[in-house]
mmJSON file of the N, C-alpha and C atoms, coordinates in Angstrom:
{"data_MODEL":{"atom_site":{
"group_PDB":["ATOM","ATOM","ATOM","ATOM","ATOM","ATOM","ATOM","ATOM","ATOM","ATOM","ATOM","ATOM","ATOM","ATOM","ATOM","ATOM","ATOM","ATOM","ATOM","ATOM","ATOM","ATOM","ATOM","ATOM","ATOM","ATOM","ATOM","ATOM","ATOM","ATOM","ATOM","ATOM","ATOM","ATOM","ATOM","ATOM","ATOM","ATOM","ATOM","ATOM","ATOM","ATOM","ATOM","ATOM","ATOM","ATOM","ATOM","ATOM","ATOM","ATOM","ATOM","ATOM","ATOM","ATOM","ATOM","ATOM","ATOM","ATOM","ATOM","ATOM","ATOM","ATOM","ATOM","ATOM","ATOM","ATOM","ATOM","ATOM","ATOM","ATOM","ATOM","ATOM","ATOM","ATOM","ATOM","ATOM","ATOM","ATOM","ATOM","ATOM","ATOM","ATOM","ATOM","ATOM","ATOM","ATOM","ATOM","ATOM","ATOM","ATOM","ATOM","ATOM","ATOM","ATOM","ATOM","ATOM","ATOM","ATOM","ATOM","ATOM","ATOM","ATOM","ATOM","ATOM","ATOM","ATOM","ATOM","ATOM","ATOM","ATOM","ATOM","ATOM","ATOM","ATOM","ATOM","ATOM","ATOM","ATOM","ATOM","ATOM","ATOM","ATOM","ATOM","ATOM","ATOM","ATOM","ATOM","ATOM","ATOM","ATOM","ATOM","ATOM","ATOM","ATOM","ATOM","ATOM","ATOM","ATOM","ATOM","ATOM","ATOM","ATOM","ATOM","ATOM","ATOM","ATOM","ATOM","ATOM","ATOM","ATOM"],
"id":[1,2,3,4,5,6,7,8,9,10,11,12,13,14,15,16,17,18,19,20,21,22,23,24,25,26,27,28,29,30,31,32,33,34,35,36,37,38,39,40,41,42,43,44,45,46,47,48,49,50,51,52,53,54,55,56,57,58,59,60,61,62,63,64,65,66,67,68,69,70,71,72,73,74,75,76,77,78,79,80,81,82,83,84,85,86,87,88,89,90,91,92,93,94,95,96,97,98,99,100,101,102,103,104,105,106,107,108,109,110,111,112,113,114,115,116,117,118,119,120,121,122,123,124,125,126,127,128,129,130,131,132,133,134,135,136,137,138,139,140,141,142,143,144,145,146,147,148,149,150],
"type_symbol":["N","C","C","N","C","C","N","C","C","N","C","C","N","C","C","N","C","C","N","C","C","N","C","C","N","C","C","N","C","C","N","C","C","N","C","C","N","C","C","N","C","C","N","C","C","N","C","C","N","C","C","N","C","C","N","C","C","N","C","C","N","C","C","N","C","C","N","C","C","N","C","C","N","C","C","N","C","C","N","C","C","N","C","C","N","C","C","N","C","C","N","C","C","N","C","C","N","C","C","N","C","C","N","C","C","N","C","C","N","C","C","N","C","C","N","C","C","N","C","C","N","C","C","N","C","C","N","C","C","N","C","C","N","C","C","N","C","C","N","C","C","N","C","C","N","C","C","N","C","C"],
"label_atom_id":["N","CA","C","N","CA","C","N","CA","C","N","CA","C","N","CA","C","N","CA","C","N","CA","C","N","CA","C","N","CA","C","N","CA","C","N","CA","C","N","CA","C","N","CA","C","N","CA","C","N","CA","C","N","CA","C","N","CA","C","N","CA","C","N","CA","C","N","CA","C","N","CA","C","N","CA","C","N","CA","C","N","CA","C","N","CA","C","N","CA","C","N","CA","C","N","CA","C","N","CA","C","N","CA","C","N","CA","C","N","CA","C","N","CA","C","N","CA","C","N","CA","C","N","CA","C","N","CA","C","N","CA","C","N","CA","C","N","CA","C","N","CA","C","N","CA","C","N","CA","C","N","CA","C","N","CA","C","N","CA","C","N","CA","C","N","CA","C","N","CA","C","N","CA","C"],
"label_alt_id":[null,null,null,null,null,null,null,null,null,null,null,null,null,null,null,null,null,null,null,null,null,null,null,null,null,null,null,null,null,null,null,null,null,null,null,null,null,null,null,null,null,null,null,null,null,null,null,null,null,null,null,null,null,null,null,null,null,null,null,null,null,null,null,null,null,null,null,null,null,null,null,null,null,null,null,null,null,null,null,null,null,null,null,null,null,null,null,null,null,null,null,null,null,null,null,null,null,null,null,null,null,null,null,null,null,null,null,null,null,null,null,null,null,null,null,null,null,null,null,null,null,null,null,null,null,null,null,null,null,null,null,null,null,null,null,null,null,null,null,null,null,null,null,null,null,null,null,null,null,null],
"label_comp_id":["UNK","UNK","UNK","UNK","UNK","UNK","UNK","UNK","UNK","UNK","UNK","UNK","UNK","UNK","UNK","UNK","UNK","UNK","UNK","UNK","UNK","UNK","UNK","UNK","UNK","UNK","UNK","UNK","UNK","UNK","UNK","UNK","UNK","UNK","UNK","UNK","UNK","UNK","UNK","UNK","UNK","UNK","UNK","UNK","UNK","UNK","UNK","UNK","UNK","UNK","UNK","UNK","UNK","UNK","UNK","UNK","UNK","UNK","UNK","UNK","UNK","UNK","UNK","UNK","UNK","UNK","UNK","UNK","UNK","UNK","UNK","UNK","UNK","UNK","UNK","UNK","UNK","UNK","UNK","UNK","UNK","UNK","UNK","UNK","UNK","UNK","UNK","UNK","UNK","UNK","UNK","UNK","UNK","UNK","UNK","UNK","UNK","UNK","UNK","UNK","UNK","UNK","UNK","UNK","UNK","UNK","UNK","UNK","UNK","UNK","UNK","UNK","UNK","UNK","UNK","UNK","UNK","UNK","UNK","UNK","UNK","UNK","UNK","UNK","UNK","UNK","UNK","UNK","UNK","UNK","UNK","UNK","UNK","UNK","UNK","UNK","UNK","UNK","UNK","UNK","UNK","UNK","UNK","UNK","UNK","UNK","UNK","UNK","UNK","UNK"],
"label_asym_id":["A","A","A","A","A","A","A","A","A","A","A","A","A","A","A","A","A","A","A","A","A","A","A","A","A","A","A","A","A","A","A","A","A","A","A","A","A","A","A","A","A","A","A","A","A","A","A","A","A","A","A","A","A","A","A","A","A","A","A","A","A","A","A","A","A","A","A","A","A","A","A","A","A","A","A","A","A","A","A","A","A","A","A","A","A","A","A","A","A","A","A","A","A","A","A","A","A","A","A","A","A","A","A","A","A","A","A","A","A","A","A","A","A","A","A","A","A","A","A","A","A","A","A","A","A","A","A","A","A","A","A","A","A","A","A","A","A","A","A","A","A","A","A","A","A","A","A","A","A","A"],
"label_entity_id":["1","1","1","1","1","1","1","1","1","1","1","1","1","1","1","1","1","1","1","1","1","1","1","1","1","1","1","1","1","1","1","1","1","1","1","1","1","1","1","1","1","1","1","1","1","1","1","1","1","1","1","1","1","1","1","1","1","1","1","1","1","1","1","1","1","1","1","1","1","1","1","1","1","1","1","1","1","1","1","1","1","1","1","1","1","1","1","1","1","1","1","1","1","1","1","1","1","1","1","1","1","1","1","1","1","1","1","1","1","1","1","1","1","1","1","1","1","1","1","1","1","1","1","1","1","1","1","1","1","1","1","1","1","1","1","1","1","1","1","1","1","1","1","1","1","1","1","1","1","1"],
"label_seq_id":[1,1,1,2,2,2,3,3,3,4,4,4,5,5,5,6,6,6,7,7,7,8,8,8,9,9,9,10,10,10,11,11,11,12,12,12,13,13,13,14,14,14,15,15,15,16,16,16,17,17,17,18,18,18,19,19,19,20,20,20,21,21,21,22,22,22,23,23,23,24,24,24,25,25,25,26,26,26,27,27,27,28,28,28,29,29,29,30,30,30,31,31,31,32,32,32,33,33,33,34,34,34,35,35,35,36,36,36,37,37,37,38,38,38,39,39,39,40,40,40,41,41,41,42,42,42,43,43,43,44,44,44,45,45,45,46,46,46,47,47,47,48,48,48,49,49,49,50,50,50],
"pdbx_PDB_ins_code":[null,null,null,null,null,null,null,null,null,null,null,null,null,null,null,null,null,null,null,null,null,null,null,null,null,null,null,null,null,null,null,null,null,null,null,null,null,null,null,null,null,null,null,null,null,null,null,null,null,null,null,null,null,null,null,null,null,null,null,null,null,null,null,null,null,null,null,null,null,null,null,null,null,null,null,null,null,null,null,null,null,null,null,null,null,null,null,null,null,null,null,null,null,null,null,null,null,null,null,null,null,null,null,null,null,null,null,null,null,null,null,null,null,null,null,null,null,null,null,null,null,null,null,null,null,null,null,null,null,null,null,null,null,null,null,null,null,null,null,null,null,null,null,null,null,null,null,null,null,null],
"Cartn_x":[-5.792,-5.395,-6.626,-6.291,-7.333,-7.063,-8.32,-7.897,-8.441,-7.965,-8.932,-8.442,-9.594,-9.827,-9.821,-8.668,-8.482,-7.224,-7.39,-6.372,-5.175,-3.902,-3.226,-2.92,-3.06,-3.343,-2.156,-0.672,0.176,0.217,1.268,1.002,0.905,0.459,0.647,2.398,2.296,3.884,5.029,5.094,6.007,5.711,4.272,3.975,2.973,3.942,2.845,1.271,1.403,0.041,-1.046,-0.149,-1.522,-1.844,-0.689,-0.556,-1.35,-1.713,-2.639,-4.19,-4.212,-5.392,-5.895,-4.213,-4.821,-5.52,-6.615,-7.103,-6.501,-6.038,-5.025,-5.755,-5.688,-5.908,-4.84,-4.914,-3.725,-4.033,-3.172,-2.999,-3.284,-4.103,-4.108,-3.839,-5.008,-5.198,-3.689,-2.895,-1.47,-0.846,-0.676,0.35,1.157,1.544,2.649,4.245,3.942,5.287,5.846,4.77,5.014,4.72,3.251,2.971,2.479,1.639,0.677,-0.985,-1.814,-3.301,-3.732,-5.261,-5.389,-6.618,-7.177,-8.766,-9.539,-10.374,-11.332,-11.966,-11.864,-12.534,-13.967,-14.881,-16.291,-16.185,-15.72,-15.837,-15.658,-14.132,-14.041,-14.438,-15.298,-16.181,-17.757,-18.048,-19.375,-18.819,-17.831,-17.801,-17.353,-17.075,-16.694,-18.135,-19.494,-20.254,-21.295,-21.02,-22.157,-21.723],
"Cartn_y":[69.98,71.176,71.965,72.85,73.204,74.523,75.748,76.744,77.55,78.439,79.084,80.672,80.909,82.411,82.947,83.753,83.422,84.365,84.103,85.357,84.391,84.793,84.202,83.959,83.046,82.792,82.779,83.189,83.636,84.686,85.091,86.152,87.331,88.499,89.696,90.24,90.159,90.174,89.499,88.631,87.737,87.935,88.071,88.024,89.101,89.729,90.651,90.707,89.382,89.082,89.242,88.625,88.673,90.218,90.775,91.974,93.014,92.912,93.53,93.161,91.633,91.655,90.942,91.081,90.532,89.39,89.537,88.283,87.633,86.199,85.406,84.573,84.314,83.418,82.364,81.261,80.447,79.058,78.306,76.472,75.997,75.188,74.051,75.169,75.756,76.745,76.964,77.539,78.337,79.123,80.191,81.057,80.71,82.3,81.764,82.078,82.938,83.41,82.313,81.971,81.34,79.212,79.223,77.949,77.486,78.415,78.388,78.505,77.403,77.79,79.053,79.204,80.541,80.113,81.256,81.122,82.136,81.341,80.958,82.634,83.301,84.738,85.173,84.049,83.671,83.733,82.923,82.426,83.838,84.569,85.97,87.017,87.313,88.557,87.904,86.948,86.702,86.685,86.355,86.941,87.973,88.955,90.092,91.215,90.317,91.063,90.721,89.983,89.086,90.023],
"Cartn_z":[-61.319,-60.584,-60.148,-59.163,-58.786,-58.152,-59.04,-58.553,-57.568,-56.77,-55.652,-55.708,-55.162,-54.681,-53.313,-52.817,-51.004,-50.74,-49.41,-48.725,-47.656,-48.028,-47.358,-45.924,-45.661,-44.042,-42.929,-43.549,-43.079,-42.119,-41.242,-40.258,-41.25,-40.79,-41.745,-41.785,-40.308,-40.2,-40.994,-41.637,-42.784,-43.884,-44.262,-45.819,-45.893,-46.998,-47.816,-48.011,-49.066,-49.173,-48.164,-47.162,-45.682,-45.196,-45.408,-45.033,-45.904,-46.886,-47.589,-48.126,-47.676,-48.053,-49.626,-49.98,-51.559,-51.704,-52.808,-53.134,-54.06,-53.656,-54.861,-55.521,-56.744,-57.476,-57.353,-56.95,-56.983,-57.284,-58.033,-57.946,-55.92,-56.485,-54.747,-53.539,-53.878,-52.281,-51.578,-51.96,-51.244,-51.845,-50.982,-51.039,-52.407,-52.475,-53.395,-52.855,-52.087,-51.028,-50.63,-49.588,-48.432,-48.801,-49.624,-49.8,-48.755,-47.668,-46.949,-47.847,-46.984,-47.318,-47.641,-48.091,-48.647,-47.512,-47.007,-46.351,-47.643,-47.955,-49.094,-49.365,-50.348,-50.12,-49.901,-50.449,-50.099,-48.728,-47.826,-46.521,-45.471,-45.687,-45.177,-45.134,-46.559,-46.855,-46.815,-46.125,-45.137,-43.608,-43.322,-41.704,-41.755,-42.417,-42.241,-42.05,-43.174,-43.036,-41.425,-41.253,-39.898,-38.487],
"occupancy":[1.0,1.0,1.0,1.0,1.0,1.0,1.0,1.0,1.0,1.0,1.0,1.0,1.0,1.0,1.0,1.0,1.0,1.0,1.0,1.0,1.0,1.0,1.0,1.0,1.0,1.0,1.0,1.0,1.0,1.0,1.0,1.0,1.0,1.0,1.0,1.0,1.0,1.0,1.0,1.0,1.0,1.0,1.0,1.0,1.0,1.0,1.0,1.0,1.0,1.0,1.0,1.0,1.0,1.0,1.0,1.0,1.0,1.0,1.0,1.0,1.0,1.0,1.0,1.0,1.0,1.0,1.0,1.0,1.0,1.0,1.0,1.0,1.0,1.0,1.0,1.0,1.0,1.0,1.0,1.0,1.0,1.0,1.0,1.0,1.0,1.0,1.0,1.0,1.0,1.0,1.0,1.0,1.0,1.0,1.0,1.0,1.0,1.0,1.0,1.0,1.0,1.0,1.0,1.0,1.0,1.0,1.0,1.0,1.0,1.0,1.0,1.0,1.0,1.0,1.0,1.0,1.0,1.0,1.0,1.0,1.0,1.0,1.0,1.0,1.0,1.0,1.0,1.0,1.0,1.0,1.0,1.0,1.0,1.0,1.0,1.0,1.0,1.0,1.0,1.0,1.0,1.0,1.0,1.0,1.0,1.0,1.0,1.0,1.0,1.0],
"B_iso_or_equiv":[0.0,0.0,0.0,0.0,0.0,0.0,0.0,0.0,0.0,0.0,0.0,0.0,0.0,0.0,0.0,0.0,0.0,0.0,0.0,0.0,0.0,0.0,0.0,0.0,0.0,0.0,0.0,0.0,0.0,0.0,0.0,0.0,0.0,0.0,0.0,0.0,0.0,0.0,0.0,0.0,0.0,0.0,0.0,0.0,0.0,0.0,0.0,0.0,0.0,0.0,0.0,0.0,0.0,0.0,0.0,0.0,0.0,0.0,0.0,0.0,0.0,0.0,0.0,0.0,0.0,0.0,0.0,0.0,0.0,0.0,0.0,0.0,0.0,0.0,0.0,0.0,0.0,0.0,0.0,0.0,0.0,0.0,0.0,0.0,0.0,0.0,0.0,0.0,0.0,0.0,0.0,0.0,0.0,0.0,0.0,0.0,0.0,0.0,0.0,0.0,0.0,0.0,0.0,0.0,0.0,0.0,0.0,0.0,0.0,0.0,0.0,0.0,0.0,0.0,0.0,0.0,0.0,0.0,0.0,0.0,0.0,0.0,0.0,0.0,0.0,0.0,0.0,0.0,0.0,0.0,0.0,0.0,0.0,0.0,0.0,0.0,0.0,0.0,0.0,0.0,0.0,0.0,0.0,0.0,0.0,0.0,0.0,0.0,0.0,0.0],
"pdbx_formal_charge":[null,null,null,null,null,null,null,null,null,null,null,null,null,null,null,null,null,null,null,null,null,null,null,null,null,null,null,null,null,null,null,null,null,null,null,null,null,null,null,null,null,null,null,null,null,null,null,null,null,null,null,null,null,null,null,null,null,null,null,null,null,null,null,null,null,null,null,null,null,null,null,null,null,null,null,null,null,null,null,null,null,null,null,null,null,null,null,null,null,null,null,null,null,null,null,null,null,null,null,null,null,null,null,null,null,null,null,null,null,null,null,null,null,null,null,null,null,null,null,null,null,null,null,null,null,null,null,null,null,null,null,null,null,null,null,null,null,null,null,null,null,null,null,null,null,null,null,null,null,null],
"auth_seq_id":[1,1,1,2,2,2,3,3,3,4,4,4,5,5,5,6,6,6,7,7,7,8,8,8,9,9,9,10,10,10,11,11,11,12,12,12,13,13,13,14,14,14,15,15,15,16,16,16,17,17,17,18,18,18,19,19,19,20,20,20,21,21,21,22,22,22,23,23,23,24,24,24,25,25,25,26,26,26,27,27,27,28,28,28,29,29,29,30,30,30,31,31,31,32,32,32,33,33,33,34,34,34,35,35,35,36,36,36,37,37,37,38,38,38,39,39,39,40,40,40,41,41,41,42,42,42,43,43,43,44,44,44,45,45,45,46,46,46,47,47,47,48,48,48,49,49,49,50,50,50],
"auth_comp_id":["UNK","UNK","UNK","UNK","UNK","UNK","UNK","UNK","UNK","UNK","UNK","UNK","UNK","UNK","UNK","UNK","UNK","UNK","UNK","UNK","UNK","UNK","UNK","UNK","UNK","UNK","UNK","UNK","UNK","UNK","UNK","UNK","UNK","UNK","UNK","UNK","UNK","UNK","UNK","UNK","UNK","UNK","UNK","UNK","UNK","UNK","UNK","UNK","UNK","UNK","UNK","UNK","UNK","UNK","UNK","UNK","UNK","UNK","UNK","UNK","UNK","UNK","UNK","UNK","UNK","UNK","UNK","UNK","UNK","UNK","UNK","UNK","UNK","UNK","UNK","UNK","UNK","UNK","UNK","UNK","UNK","UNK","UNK","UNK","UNK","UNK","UNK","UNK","UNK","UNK","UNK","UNK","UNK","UNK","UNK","UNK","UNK","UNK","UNK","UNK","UNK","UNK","UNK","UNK","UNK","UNK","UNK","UNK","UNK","UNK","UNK","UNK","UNK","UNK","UNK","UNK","UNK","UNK","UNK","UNK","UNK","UNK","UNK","UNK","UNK","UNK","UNK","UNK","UNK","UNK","UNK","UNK","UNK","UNK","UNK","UNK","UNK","UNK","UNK","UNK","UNK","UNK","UNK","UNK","UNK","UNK","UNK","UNK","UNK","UNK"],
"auth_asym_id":["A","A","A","A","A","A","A","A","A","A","A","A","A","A","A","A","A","A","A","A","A","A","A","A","A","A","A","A","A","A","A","A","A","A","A","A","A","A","A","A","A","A","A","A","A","A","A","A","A","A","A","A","A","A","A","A","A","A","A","A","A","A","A","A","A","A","A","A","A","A","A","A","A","A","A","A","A","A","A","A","A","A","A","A","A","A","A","A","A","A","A","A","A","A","A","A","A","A","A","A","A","A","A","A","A","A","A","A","A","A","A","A","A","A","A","A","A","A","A","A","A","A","A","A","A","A","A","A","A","A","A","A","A","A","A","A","A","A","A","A","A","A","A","A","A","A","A","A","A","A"],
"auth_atom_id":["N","CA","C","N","CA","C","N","CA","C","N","CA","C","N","CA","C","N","CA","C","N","CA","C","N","CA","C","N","CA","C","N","CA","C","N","CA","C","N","CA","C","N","CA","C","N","CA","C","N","CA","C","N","CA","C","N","CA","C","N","CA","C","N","CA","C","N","CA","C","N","CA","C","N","CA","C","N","CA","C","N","CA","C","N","CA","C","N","CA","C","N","CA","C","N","CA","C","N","CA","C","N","CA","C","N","CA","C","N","CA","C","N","CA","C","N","CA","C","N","CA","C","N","CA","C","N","CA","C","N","CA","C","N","CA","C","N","CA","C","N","CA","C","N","CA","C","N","CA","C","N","CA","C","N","CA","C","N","CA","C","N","CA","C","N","CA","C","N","CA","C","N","CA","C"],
"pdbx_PDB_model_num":[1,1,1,1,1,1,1,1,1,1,1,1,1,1,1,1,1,1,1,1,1,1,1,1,1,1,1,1,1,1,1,1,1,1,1,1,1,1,1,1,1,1,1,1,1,1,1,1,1,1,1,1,1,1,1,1,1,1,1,1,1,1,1,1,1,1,1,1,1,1,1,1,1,1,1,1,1,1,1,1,1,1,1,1,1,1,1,1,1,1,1,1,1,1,1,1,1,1,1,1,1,1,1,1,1,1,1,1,1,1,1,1,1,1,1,1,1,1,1,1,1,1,1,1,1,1,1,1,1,1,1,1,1,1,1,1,1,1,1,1,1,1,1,1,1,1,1,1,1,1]
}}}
């Protein structure tokens, strides 16, 4: 198993999660709502800073 750190890549409009921003800890990169990918929280808070 494999765990990740990430933001749900769902519309904000459907899911919470996306809609706020939370950072999830989750099994196999997804959602837990939805069971959509997570985009990686490393990856977003370096393009956020660039």
């Amino acid at each position: 198993m494999l765990m990740m750190l990430g933001y749900c890549s769902n519309s904000p409009l459907r899911c919470a999660n996306a809609r706020s921003l939370k950072v999830l800890d989750e099994i196999d990169s997804c959602c837990p709502d939805y069971g959509l990918f997570l985009v990686p929280a490393q990856k977003l808070s370096h393009e956020l800073r660039a």
